[in-house]
DOLUM-419672 format. One line per field, with one value per residue (C-alpha): y, z, x; residue in three letters. Coordinates in steps of 0.001 Angstrom, whole numbers, plus 500000, padded with zeros to 6 digits. Layout:
north: (Y, ...) .
up: (Z, ...) .
east: (X, ...) .
code: (ALA, ...) .
This chain:
north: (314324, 313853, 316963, 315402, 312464, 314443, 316252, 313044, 311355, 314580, 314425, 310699, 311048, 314055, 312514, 309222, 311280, 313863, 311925, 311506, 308101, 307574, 306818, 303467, 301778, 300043, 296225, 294378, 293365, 290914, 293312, 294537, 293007, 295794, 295674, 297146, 298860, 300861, 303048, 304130, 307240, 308286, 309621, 306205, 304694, 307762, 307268, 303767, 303874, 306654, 304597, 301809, 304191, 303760, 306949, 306873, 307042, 309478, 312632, 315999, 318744, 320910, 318624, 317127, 313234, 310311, 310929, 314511, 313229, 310377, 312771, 314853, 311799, 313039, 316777, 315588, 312963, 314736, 317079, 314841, 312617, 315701, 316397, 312804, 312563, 315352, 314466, 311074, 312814, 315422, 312781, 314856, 314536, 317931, 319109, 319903, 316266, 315558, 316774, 313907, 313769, 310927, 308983, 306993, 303798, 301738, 298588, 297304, 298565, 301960, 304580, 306980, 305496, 306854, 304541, 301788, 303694, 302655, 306066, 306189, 308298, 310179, 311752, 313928, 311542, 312928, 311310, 308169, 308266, 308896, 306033, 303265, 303867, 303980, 301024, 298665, 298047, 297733, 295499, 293520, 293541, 292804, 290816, 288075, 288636, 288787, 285170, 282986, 283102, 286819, 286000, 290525, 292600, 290338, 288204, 285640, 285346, 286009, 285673, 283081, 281002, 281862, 280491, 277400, 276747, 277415, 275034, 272214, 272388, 272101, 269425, 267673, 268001, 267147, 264185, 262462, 260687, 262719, 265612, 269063, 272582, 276305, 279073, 282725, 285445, 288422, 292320, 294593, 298268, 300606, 298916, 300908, 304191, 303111, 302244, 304518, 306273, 306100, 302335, 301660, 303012, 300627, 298150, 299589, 299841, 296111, 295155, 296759, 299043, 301921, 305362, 307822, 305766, 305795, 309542, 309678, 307251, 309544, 313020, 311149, 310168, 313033, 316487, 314764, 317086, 315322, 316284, 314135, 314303, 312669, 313011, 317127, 318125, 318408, 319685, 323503, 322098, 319510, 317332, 316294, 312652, 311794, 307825, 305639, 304388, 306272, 303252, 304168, 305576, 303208, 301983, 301847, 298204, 297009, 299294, 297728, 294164, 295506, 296785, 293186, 290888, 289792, 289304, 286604, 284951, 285094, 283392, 279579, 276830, 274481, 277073, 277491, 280650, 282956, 286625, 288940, 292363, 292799, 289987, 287020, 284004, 281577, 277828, 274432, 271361, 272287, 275019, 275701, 276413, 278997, 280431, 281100, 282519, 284925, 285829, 286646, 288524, 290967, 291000, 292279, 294556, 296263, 296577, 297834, 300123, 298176, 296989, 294430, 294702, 292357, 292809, 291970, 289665, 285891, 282149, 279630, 276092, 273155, 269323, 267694, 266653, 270639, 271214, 274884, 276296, 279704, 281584, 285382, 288214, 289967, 289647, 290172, 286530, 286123, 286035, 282571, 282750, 280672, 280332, 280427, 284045, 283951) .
up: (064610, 062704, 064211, 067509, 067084, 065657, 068479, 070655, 068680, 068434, 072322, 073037, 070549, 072438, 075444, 074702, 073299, 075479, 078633, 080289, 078988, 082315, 082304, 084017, 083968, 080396, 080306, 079691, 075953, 074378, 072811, 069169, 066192, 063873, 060469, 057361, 055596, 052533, 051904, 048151, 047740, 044332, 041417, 039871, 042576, 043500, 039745, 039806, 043504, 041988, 039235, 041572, 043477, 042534, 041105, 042333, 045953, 048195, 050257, 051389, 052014, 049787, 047082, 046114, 045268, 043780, 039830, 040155, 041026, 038682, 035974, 036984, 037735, 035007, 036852, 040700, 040698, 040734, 043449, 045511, 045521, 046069, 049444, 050405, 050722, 052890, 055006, 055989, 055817, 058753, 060640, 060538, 059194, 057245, 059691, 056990, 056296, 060082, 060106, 059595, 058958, 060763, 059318, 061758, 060299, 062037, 064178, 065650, 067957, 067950, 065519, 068622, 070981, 069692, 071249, 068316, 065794, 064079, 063704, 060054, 059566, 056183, 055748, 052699, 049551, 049339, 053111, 052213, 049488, 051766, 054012, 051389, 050150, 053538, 054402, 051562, 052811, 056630, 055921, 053420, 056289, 059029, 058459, 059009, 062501, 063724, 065058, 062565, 064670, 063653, 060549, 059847, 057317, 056287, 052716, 052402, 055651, 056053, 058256, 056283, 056713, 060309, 060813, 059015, 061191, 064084, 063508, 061956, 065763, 066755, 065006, 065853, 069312, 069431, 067186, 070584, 072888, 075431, 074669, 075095, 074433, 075909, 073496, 074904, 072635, 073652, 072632, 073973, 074764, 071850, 071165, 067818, 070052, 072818, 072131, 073804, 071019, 073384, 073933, 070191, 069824, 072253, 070506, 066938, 068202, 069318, 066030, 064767, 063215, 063111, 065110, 061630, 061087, 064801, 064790, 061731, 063003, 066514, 064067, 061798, 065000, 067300, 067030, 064962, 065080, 063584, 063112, 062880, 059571, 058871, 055993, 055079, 059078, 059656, 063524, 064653, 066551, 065952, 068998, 069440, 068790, 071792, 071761, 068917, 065081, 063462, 061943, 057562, 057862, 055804, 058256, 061402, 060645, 060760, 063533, 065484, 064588, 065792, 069068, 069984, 068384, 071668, 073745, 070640, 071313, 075219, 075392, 077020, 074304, 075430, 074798, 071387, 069762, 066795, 065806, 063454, 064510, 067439, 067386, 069907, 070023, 072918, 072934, 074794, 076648, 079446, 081738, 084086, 081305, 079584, 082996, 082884, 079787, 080501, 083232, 080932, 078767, 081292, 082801, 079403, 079342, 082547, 081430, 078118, 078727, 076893, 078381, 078255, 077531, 080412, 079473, 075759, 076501, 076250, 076351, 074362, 075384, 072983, 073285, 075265, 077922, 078774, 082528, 081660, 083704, 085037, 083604, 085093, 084078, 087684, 090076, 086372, 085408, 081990, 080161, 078347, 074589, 074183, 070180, 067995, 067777, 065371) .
east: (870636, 873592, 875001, 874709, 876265, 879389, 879404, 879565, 881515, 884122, 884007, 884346, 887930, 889153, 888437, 890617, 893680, 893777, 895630, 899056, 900840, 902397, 906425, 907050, 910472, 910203, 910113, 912953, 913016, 915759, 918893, 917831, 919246, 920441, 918788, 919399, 916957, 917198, 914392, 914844, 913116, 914474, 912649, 911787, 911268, 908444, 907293, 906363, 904450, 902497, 901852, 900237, 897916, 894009, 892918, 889564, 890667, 892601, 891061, 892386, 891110, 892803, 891019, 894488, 893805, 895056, 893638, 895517, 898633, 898489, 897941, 901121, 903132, 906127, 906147, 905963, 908583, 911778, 910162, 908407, 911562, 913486, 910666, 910942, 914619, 914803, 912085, 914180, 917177, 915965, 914132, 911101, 907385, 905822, 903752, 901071, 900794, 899864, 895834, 893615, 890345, 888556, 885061, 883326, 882757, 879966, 880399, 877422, 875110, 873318, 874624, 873846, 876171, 879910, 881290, 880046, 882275, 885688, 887688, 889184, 891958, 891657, 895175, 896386, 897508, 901003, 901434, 900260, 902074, 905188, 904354, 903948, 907782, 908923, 906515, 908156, 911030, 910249, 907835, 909948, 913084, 910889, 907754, 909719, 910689, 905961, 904922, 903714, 900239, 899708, 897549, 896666, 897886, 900425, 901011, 899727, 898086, 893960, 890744, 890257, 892990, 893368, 889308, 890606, 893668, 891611, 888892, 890992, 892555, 888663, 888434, 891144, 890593, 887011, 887100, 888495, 886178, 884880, 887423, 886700, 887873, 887889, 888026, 888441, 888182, 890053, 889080, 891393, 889677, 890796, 893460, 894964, 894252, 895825, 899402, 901722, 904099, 906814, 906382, 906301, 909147, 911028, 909437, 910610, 914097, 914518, 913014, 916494, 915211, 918018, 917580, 916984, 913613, 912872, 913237, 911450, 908443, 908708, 907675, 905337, 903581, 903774, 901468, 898871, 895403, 892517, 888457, 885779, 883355, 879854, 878315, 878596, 879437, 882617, 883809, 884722, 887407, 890639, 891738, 895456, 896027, 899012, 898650, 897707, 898617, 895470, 893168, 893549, 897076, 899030, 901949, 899793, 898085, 902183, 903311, 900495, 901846, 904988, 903902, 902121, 904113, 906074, 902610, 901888, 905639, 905598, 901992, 902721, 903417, 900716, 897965, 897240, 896778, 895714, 895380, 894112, 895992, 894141, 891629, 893553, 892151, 893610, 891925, 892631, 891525, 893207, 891529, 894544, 896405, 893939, 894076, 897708, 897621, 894500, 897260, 900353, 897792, 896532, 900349, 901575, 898532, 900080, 903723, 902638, 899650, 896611, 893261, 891788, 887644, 886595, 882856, 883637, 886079, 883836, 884368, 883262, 882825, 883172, 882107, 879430, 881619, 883052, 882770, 882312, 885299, 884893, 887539, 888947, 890580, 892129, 888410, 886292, 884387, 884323, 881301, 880450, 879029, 876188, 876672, 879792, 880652, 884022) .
code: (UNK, UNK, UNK, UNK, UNK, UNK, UNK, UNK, UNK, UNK, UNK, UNK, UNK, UNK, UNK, UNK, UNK, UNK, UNK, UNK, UNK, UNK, UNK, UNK, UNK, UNK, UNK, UNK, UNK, UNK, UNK, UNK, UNK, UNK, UNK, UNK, UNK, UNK, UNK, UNK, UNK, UNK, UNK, UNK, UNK, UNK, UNK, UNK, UNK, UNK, UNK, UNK, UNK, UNK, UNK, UNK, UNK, UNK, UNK, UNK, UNK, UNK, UNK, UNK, UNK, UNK, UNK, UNK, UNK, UNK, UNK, UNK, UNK, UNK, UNK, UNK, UNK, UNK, UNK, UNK, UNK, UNK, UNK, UNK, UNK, UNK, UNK, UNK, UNK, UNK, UNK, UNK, UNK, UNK, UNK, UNK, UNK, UNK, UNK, UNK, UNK, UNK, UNK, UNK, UNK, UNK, UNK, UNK, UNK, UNK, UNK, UNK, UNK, UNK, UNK, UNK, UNK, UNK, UNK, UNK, UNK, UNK, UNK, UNK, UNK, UNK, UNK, UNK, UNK, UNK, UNK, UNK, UNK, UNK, UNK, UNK, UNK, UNK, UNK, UNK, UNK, UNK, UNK, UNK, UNK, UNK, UNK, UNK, UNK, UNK, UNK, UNK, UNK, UNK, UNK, UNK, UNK, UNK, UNK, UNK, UNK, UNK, UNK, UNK, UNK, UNK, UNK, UNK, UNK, UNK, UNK, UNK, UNK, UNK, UNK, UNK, UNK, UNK, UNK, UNK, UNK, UNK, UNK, UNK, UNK, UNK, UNK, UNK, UNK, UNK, UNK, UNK, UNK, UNK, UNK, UNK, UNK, UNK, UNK, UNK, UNK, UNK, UNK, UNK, UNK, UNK, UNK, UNK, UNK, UNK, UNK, UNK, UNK, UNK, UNK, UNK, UNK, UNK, UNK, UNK, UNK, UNK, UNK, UNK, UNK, UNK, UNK, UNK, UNK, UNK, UNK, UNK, UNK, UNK, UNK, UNK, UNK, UNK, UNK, UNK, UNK, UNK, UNK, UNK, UNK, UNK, UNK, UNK, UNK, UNK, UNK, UNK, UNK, UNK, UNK, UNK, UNK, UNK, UNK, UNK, UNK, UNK, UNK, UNK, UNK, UNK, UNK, UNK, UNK, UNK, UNK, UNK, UNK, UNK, UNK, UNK, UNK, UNK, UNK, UNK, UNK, UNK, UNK, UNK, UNK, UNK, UNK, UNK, UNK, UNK, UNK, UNK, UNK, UNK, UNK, UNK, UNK, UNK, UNK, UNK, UNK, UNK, UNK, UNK, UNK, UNK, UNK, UNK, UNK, UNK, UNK, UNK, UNK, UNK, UNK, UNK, UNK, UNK, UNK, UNK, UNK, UNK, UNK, UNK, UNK, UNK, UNK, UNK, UNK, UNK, UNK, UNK, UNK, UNK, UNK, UNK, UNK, UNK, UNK, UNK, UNK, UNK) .
């Protein structure tokens, strides 16, 4: 049985990468603000991130992993700086680095339907190494510039906190007599799978982030070949990953950020709004204007190549007075949630 499912699984994956990102005229974006960002990649700098890596975790197939390269820390830092440098330096990702690995991690649902899997991305611990140094400083440079309503992969932000932000609002709201609230919960389809490398890139570039990294980003992405393992089966055959930041890859969490951050910044200012990385959350007393936004949503959807999950995509009506507005994404009704669902 399990055999099966990695077949269907392996097939479902294929099937999702292995399409044409059309070429529309890209959408206007403000100019990009240059930015500086030094990526230090010497050997101390490669000594002490090796010396922050767990030991008990890291996979590759060539049974390289964390607790080995801990243990040759004083040997590989000179090289691996050396590797590193050049890498940056020639805008280009080892191609050897680019096979993956992918574990489906259960959702919900049947574990026969694929389509209830996460695909993580196991990728060799020399890459992941890589990415963290170059992550550092992009992170550290540009974090600054994601809406403060992006509450993902970011310090000091949480699930937590963004659940207590949210229902303080609730709160707030409700406390009034007779008030009421709309909450629509938003799943996009695939979303980390989905985003055209092309597109990020445009959206890289306006984050000033200068063209050597771009380039770089543009290899590390590009010619990817992953195969899917459960338990001791592991697939005959790789499939080409041509859209997507693969889900376990260190940098793709914040080049996801990236790529949605100006959907967060764009959404209407009397609407408000949360999001975990993908997870958006848009809420108010007002029903026209939840409308509107459902309608800048799936406009940005179009411009930038996501979709929207209609089907998955529910509202939840708060207070005893709610007149349980039908809400609509294009001709699609919206589902309402009969319990809290967050």
């Amino acid at each position: 049985m399990t055999h099966q499912v990695l077949k269907q699984l392996q097939s479902l994956l294929q099937r999702r990468n292995n399409f044409t990102i059309p070429s529309p005229p890209h959408p206007a974006l403000p100019h990009p603000k240059p930015k500086n960002v030094f990526v230090d990649l010497s050997p101390l700098s490669v000594f002490l991130a090796i010396s922050k890596l767990h030991p008990k975790i890291g996979y590759s197939t060539d049974r390289i992993n964390f607790y080995i390269i801990k243990k040759c820390t004083n040997s590989i830092s000179v090289p691996l700086s050396l590797l590193f440098t050049e890498s940056l330096s020639a805008r280009k990702f080892p191609d050897c680095w680019k096979t993956a690995t992918v574990i489906p991690l259960h959702k919900k649902g049947s574990t026969l339907d694929p389509s209830n899997f996460r695909p993580i991305s196991l990728t060799h611990p020399l890459a992941r190494l890589f990415e963290r140094l170059i992550l550092k400083p992009i992170k550290s440079e540009l974090a600054a510039q994601l809406s403060k309503k992006q509450y993902g992969f970011l310090s000091n932000r949480s699930c937590p906190l963004a659940l207590i932000d949210a229902t303080s609002q609730y709160h707030l709201t409700l406390s009034k007599p007779k008030a009421f609230m709309d909450v629509i919960l938003i799943d996009f389809r695939k979303a980390f799978d989905s985003v055209p490398h092309d597109l990020l890139l445009i959206k890289l570039m306006h984050f000033g982030l200068d063209s050597s990294l771009c380039d770089w980003f543009r290899s590390f992405l590009s010619n990817r070949e992953s195969r899917v393992k459960i338990d001791d089966y592991i697939s005959d055959n790789s499939f080409n990953n041509v859209s997507g930041v693969l889900q376990g890859t260190v940098t793709g969490p914040f080049l996801f950020l990236i790529y949605i951050n100006d959907l967060i910044q764009s959404l209407p200012s009397d609407v408000y709004s949360i999001a975990f990385a993908d997870d958006l959350k848009i809420y108010s007393e007002n029903p026209a204007s939840l409308q509107e936004t459902l309608n800048v949503i799936s406009d940005w959807c179009d411009q930038w190549k996501l979709q929207l999950a209609e089907n998955k995509t529910v509202v939840l009506h708060l207070g005893v007075s709610n007149p349980h507005k039908d809400y609509f994404i294009g001709n699609a009704k919206l589902a309402s949630a009969n319990k809290n669902i967050e």
